[in-house]
N, C-alpha and C positions, 0 to 999 in steps of 0.2 A: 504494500500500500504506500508508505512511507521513500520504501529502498533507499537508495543512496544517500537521502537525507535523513537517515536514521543517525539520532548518538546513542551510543553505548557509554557506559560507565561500568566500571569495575564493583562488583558490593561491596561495600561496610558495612557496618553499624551505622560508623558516622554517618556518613553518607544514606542512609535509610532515615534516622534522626532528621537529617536538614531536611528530607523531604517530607518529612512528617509533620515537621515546623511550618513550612511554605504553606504545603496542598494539604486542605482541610477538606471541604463541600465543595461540587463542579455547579454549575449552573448553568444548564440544559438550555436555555432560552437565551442567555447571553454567550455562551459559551466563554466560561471566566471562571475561576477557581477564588472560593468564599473563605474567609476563616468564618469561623462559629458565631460569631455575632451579626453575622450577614455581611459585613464586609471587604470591597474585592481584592482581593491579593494578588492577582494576576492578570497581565493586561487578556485582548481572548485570545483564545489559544489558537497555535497556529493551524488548525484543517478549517477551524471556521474562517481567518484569513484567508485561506486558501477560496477557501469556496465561495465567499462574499464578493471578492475581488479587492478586499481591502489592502493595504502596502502591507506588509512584513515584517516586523523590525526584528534579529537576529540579535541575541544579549550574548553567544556564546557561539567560535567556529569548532565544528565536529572535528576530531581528531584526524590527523594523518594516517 
């Protein structure tokens, strides 16, 4: 779906933790990631950019 634009990450702990901290609740209708107080913590994610047409913005390049 994704293919060559997929990132991988190695598992932690930590690394499990920081994602635990981030992504809390998804929100289906905005396509956005909540903390617990409704909140948004992320801008939308990228398949609904994709699909919207909306620009992109890339916070991090995929590994070599």
């Amino acid at each position: 779906m994704i293919g060559a634009r997929a990132i991988s990450d190695k598992f932690s702990f930590a690394w499990l933790k920081q994602v635990q901290q981030r992504c809390k609740l998804y929100d289906y209708e905005r396509h956005r990631w909540l903390d617990f107080s409704g909140r948004a913590s992320s801008r939308i994610t990228l398949a609904a950019a994709l699909d919207s047409g909306r620009p992109v913005w890339v916070t991090r390049a995929a590994p070599a």
